[in-house]
Phi, psi and omega in degrees: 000130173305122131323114170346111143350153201208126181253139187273169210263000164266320189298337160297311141343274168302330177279002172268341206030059188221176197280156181298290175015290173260326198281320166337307189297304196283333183283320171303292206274007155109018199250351160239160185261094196259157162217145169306103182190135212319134136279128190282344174258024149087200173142186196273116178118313191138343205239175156208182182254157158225134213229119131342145173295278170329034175259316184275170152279167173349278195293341165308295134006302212291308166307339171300304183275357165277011202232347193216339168098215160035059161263139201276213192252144168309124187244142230223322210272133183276189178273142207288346154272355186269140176270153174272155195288359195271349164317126143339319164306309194280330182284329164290338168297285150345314178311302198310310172295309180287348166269028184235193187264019146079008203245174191309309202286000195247323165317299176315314217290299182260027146281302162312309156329302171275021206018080165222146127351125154334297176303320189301277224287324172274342146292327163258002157254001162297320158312319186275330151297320164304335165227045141072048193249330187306152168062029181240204155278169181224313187241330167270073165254321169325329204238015186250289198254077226248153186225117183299203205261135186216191183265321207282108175318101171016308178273326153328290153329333171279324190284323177298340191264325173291283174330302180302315165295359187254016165207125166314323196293316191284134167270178171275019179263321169339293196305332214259357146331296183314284188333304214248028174267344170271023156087000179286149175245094204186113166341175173269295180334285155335278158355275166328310188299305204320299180285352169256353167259009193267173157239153353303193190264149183285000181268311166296315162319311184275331156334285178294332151313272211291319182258343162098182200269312159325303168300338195288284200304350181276301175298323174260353157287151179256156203304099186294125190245142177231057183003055176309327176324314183301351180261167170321156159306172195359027159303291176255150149216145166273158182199145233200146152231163204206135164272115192271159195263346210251153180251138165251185192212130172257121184296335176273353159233008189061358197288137179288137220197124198249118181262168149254128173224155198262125191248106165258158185203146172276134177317323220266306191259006179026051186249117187288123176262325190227157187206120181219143190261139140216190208249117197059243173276166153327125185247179175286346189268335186270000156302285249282341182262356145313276149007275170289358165269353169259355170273005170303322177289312192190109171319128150244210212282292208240148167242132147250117170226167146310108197292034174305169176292314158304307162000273165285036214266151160288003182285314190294323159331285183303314204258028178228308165348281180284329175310285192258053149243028151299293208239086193309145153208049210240006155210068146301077200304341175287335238233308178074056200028031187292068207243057191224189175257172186225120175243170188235161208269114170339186157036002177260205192254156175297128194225031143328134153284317192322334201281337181284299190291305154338319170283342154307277175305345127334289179316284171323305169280355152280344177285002181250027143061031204253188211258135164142345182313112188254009201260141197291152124334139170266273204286116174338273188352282181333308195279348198273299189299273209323307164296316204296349170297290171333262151019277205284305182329324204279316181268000187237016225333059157266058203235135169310140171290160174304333171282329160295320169300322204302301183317290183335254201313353165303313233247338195247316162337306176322288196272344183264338174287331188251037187247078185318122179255197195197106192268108169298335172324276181239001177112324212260173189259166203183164209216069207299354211278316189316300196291318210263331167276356173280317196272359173281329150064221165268042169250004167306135174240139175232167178230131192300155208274002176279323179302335139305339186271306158329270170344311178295313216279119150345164165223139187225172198192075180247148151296127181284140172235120180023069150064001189265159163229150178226098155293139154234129198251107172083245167237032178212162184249135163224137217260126181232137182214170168172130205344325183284356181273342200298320184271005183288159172261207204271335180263347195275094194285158162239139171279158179196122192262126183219152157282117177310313199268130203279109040209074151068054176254141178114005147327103203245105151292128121326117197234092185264166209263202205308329181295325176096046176232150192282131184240150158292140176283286174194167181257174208248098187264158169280128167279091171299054170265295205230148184075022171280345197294141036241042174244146175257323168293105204307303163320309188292355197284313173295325158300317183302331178310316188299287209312312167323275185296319205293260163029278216277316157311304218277326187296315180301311179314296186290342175294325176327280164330305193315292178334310223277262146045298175286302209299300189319316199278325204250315156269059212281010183266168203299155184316105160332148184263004152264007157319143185253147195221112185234180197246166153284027164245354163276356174271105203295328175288342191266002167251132187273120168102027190224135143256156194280155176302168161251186198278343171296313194302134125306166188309174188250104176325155161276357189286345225247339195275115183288050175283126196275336197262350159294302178292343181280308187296310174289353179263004141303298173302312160305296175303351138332295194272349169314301172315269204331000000 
């Protein structure tokens, strides 16, 4: 018997109609039964493909042999190595490829298995497509697929449904075509009901073709639940980030404002601890000044987030790094060495409690009634009266100020801690604010708040340039300088400590001394030589920053309040003296490149001790009295 013809990736290309590209595409990841071979004319890799004829379909095959002739004659007698597909063995195998990720290497795998030849295996699924078993069941469709009661056998049906899904290209006038070369007595009409009545439904089978399993499992799973409860009050926190619908205004520049915001909130009690804003998208900094405003309440154990860019940023690393190694608690027994971070797994359906809660906050804040609501409408009508709403706001400037949104969420924050919920879970009712300050008790570890703020402010580790360092914060670079820098030399780096947040004041260099431990140096001003626009005045650039920022403070200040405020309502008795309230100069992880003495080691000088927010304030305070 002759060998099978063999197409190069345009001719194939073409009797498919489809771009060499994809078919190119699909033979790298293993989705055709290809073979590999040097191009003697170079090309990319080196290589090229050669794709069996028995790649294609039928009518495909067919237009080969009217365009080129010489088809041979059918041989009936099957191959003394091919299996029929209908064996139990061979169809499972095949399941298997086609319910798995389709590729070579999984190809190889049940080849070895089945001791057969590489080719044998891309042959019964050439087979199995050509008689329309792809995307269908092969020995178990009965337990798949139900068809209501008709003249057509079950599996005819299945096989027609399978064909017709296993190309896009293909319609349902295709299938009942198909349908009825196999001798079934049977409508267009008919046809049709078979398919809005079988299960699963033929609209859900192309579905999940065309969009993939991910939209299926957010609709069609049933609603995954969990017993956060069960862990302690501030073990874990979660964290979210969330697009507010409403547009504000800053009055002191008119500039019009999409703000964002970063939520943790505890798992265990759905009691919200840090809540932080910014002005357009999200940063690593507004995680990261979210974060430390919820460990002003309580260090916990563990963080569950997204596995986003900000998220995973190495700044939030380093600042979660040192937050828990205040406290080892990695041979804790309640805890079970959980001393880590948590991401939720891409491409799945969500599984966050925090995601339930946005829609809390949704809720709430359409219940404050304010003017500015932008987020678009599904019926056009609506969505036309809404902008057009919009609009008028914009021009009539009644659109909330920044601080009127801001208060609105202090305010929604407010009433959801302090709100009786209902845990789907068991049932039972709650108070979160009531649940997370009793059971949090004295295991609270808290940090004084300069000392969060040392922690928040970044480390940059730059070469002095003409006395300057140039940092980048977001997406500009900015240049911080002072007199004292003129001696670092040219090879010699400094470390720098900055306020992330504009307008970036509160700046600390680092130097280090003979020991190779970073000691402070001298502070930092920001420089408005470059890069001022669209302000030409250094003064007016910075008040307006204040102004700017100034908001987002005031914002903070009331969340602040609020936490005192519950604490206050739901635990009133005074703090216990085993609460632990520790400094940043007892965490041996918050200095880099310092180990705790051991007990032979004399003491550590306190000159030797890195406190930044200290040493910033007395090097301030001197260049004060310097001036004067």
């Amino acid at each position: 018997m002759a060998s099978q013809p063999v197409l190069t990736v345009g001719e194939f290309a073409a009797l498919r109609g489809m771009s060499p590209q994809y078919i190119r595409r699909m033979a790298a990841q293993g989705n055709l039964p290809v073979r590999r071979v040097r191009n003697a004319q170079g090309g990319a890799g080196g290589e090229r493909y050669l794709i069996p004829l028995s790649a294609l379909t039928e009518e495909e095959q067919a237009r080969y042999w009217e365009q080129h002739g010489g088809r041979p004659a059918t041989d009936t007698r099957p191959a003394p190595t091919s299996v029929r597909l209908s064996r139990p063995e061979q169809a499972r195998i095949v399941r298997r490829y086609l319910d798995g990720n389709r590729s070579r290497t999984e190809a190889e795998a049940l080849a070895a298995e089945a001791k057969v030849n590489l080719s044998t295996i891309y042959r019964w699924i050439a087979e199995a497509r050509n008689q329309g078993k792809d995307c269908t069941r092969i020995a178990e469709i009965d337990a798949l697929v139900r068809f209501p009661r008709s003249s057509v056998p079950a599996t005819d049906l299945a096989a027609a449904v399978g064909w017709l899904l296993s190309d896009p290209r293909r319609t349902i006038q295709d299938a009942h075509a198909r349908l009825l070369e196999t001798g079934a007595q049977i409508s267009y009409v008919q046809f049709t009901r078979l398919l809005k009545g079988m299960t699963p439904p033929f609209d859900l089978l192309r579905r999940y073709r065309d969009s993939g399993s991910v939209p299926l499992r957010l609709t069609q799973t049933p609603k995954i639940l969990r017993k956060w409860s069960a862990l302690p009050a501030g073990h874990t926190y979660i964290g979210d980030q969330h697009l507010l619908d409403y547009q504000c205004v800053l009055p002191e520049t008119g500039e019009i404002i999409n703000l964002q915001l970063y939520l943790w909130m505890d798992a265990s009690t759905t009691y919200w601890t840090g809540l932080a804003a910014s002005y357009g998208p999200y940063t690593q900094y507004t995680v990261g000044l979210s974060l430390l405003d919820g460990c002003r309440l309580h260090v916990p154990t563990a963080l569950l987030n997204d596995n986003g860019k900000q998220e995973r940023s190495a700044y939030i690393d380093r600042m979660w790094g040192r937050l828990s190694g205040i406290v080892d608690l990695s041979g804790s027994s309640d805890t079970e060495g959980d001393d880590n971070r948590h991401y939720t797994t891409p491409h799945l359906p969500p599984v966050k409690p925090i995601e339930a809660q946005m829609a809390v906050l949704t809720r709430y804040l359409n219940q404050e009634e304010l003017n500015g609501y932008r987020k678009r409408d599904p019926d056009p009508f609506r969505n036309q009266q809404r902008q057009a709403a919009l609009e008028k706001a914009k021009k009539s400037g009644t659109l909330p100020t920044v601080d009127e949104l801001l208060a609105a969420l202090v305010r929604v924050m407010e009433r959801h801690n302090t709100t009786s919920a209902r845990s789907e879970v068991d049932g039972t009712t709650y108070i979160p604010a009531e649940r997370f300050w009793k059971e949090l008790g004295d295991r609270r570890i808290v940090l004084p708040d300069a000392d969060l703020k040392a922690l928040f402010y970044p480390r940059f580790e730059r070469k002095v340039r003409n006395a300057c360092v140039r940092v980048r914060i977001g997406n500009q670079v900015h240049e911080f300088t002072h007199p004292d820098l003129s001696q670092i030399g040219s090879q010699e780096s400094v470390q720098v400590l900055l306020n992330p947040l504009p307008p970036h004041e509160g700046g600390l260099a680092l130097r280090q001394d003979e020991r190779g431990i970073w000691q402070p140096f001298c502070p930092l001003d920001p420089w408005a030589g470059r890069g001022i626009a669209p302000y030409a005045e250094r003064e007016e650039l910075e008040s307006l920053m204040r102004q700017k920022q100034g908001a987002l403070n005031r914002f903070r200040d009331a969340i602040k309040s609020l936490h005192d405020a519950a604490r206050t309502r739901f635990a009133p008795e005074p703090e216990k003296p085993v609460a632990q309230i520790l400094r940043l100069t007892d965490a041996a992880r918050l200095r880099d490149d310092l180990s705790p003495p051991s007990p032979e080691e004399p003491e550590r000088k306190s000159a030797q001790i890195l406190d930044h927010q200290g040493a910033l304030r007395a090097l301030l305070q001197s260049r004060r009295n310097a001036a004067s």
